[in-house]
C-alpha positions in Angstrom: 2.3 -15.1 -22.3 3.8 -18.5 -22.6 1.8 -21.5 -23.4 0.3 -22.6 -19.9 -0.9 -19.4 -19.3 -3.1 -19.8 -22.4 -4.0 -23.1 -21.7 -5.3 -22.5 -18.3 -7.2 -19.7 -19.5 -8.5 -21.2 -22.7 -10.0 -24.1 -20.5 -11.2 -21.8 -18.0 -13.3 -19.7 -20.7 -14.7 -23.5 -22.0 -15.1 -24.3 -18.6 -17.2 -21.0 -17.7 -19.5 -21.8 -21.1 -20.3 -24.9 -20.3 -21.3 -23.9 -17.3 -23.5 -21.2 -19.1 -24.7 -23.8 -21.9 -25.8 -26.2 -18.8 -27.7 -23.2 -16.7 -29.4 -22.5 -20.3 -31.0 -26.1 -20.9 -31.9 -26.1 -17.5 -33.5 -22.7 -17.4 -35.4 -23.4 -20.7 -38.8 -25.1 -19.8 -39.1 -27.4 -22.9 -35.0 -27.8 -22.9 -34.0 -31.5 -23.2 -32.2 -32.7 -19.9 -29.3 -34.1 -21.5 -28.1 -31.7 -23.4 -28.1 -30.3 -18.9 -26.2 -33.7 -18.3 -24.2 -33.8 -21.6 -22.8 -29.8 -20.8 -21.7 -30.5 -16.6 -20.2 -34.1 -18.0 -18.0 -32.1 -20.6 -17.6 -29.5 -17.3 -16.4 -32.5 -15.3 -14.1 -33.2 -18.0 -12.8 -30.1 -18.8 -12.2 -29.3 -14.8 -10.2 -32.7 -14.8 -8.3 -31.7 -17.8 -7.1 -28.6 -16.1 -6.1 -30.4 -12.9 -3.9 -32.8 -14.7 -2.2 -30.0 -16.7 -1.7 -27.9 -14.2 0.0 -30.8 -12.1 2.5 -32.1 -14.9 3.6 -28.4 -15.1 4.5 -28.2 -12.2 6.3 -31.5 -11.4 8.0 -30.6 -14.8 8.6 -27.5 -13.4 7.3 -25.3 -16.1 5.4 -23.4 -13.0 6.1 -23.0 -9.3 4.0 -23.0 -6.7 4.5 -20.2 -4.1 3.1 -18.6 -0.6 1.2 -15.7 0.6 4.2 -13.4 1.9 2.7 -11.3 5.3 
């Protein structure tokens, strides 16, 4: 696998357990709200992050976007 690949799936996996890490403060009755904000802010940040890579790749051209062939 090259090195986008395991970029976009490392911050997928961070971006799946901060989900989790916000669903668990805000499941846990005496859980402190934010820790909730604090975990969907670093979410938000991490999404971002993906965006932005995934769009210099590919005006750089490391990866090519193509179509649903029918």
């Amino acid at each position: 696998m090259n090195l986008i690949a395991l970029l976009v799936i490392a911050l997928f996996v961070a971006i799946v357990i901060s989900l989790g890490t916000a669903l668990f403060h805000l499941a846990s009755g005496a859980g402190d709200s934010r820790k909730m904000v604090r975990a969907l802010t670093v979410r938000i940040a991490l999404s971002l992050g993906l965006f932005i890579l995934l769009m210099v790749a590919w005006w750089a051209g490391i990866i090519s976007p193509h179509g649903l062939h029918h």
